[in-house]
Every structure is written in C-alpha cells, then in structure tokens.
C-alpha positions as CSV (number, residue, x, y, z in Angstrom):
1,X,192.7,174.4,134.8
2,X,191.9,177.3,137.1
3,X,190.0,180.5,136.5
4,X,192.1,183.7,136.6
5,X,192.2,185.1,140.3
6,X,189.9,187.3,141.6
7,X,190.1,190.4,142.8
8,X,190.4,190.7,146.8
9,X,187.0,192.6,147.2
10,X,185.4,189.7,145.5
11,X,187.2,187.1,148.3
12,X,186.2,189.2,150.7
13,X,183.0,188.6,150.3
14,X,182.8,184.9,149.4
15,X,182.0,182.6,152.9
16,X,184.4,179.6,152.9
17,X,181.5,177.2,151.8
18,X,181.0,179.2,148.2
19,X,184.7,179.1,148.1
20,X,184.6,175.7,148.5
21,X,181.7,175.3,145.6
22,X,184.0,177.4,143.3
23,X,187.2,175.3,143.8
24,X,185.2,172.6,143.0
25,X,184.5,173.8,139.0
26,X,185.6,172.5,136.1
27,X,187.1,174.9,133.8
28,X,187.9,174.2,130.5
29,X,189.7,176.8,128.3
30,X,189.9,175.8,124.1
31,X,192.5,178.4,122.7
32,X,192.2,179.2,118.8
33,X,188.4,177.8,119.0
34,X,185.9,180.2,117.7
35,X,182.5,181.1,118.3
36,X,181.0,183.1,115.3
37,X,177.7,184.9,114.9
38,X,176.4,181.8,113.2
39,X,173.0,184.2,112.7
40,X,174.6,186.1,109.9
41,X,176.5,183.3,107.8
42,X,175.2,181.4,105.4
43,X,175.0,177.4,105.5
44,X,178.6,176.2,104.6
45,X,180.0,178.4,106.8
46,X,177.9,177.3,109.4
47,X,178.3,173.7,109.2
48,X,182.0,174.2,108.6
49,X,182.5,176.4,111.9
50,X,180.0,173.6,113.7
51,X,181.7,170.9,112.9
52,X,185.5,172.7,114.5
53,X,183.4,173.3,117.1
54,X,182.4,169.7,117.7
55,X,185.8,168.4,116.6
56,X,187.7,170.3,119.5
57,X,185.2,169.6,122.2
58,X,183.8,166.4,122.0
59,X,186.8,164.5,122.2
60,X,188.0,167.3,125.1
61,X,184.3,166.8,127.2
62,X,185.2,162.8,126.6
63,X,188.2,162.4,128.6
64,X,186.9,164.3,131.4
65,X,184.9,162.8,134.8
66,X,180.7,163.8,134.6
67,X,180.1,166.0,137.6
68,X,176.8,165.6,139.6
69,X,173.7,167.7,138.8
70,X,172.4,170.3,139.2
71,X,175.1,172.4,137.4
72,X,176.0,175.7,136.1
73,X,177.9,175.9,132.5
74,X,178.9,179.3,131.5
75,X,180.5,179.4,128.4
76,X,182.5,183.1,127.6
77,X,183.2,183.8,123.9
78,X,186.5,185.7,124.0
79,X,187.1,187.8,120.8
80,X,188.6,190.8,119.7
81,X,185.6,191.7,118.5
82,X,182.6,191.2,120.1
83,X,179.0,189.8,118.6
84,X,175.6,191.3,118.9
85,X,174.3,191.0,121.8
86,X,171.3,189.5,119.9
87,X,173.5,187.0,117.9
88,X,174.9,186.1,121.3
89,X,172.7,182.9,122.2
90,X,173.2,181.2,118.9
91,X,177.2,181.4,119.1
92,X,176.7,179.2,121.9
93,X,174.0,176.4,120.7
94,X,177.1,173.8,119.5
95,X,179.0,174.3,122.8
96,X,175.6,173.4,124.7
97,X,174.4,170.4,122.4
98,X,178.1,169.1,123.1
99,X,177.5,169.4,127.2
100,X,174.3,168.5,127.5
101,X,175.0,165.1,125.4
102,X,178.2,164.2,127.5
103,X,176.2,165.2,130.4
104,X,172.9,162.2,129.1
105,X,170.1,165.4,129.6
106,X,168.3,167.3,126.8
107,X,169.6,170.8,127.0
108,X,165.9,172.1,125.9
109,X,163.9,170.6,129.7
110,X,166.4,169.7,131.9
111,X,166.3,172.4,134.6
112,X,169.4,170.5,136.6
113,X,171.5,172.4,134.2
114,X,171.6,176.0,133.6
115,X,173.6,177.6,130.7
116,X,174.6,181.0,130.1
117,X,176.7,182.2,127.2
118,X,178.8,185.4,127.7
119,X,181.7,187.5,125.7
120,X,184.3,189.1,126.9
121,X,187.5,191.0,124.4
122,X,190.8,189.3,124.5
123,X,192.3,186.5,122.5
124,X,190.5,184.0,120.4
125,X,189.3,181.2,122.3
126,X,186.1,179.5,124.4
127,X,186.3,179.3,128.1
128,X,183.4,177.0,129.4
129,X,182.5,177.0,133.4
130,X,181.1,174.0,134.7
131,X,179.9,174.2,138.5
132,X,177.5,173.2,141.4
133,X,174.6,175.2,140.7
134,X,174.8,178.3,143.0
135,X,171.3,179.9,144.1
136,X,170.7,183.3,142.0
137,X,168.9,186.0,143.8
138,X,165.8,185.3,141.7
139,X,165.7,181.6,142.8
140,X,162.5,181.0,145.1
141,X,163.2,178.4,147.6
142,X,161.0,174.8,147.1
C-alpha cells in the first residue's frame, strides 16, 4: 500500500536518499477499524473496542515481513470527529502493544522504535506508518 502523494513543494525538498528511506515504508491502512477515546468509556466498552482492535491487526501485522530497527510507526486515527487532544495517546496504546509484540521489543524502553499517534478528519479507519527512523531536528548526534 502506498501513502497518498505528496504535494510537489514537499518533493522538492526531499534529497533522493530520504526519498529512498520513504519508498522503503510500510504502510498499512485498516478501513472500518476504530480508534475511540478509550479515556471516557467505561470497561465493557473498552475491552470490546480492544479486542476489534486486536482482532483486525494481529493477524494483519502476522502475515507481514519484520523490518530492521530502528523504526518509526505513526499511527493516524482518521475520524469524522476528532478526539481530545489529551485522550489522543490512549486511542493508540492497543495499536502499539500489537507492534511492539510482532516487532519482539517492549514498547515502554525500547528506544529503536519511536511511536507517534496522530488524527486527522476523513473516513473511519487506522493508517499505521512503519519506517527507517529518520533524524528529527531535536536528535543530538552520538
């Protein structure tokens, strides 16, 4: 699966090597799957939306090749509506107990894998990013 295209401003300004990094992603996009505010539901509701959560992308994460660490997953909650931005974190804690177990490290120390949950507005479903780790502009070099 590809991400959407971007915008030519955005090539522009991409060197080929980053463009090779990107092409490299895996992208994986779960139509239908939602990612509630788990934060303001109580525990059946919960466990219910948790396990759809895990029945969709376990078996999905399964079929697919492990790519090397260190990675970047970035996992975009697309809604109508969107969540709090405070709620925002927790919508994503299945998605990332589901990656970090098919990847074999513990999401809570591993710094080889760095997660970030967005939202965006659109149609109901989960669109997770997993790529080389790219340096941020906060990164110190070792």
């Amino acid at each position: 699966m590809k991400l959407p295209p971007l915008p030519a401003s955005l090539l522009a300004r991409q060197t080929p090597a980053l463009r090779a990094l990107l092409a490299k992603a895996l992208v994986i996009v779960a139509r239908g799957l939602r990612l509630p505010s788990l934060a303001n539901m109580n525990p059946g509701p919960q466990i219910r939306a948790k396990a759809a959560q895990s029945k969709v992308l376990k078996p999905l994460l399964a079929t697919l090749p492990r790519p090397p660490l260190p990675l970047d997953v970035e996992i975009v909650r697309m809604a109508p509506r969107l969540v709090d931005p405070s709620n925002l974190a927790i919508t994503g804690k299945r998605p990332i107990d589901l990656i970090a177990r098919w990847l074999g490290v513990d999401d809570r120390t591993e710094d080889r894998v760095r997660y970030t949950v967005r939202q965006e507005h659109g149609d109901v479903c989960v669109r997770i990013r997993i790529g080389p780790m790219l340096p941020k502009e906060t990164d110190t070099p070792r």
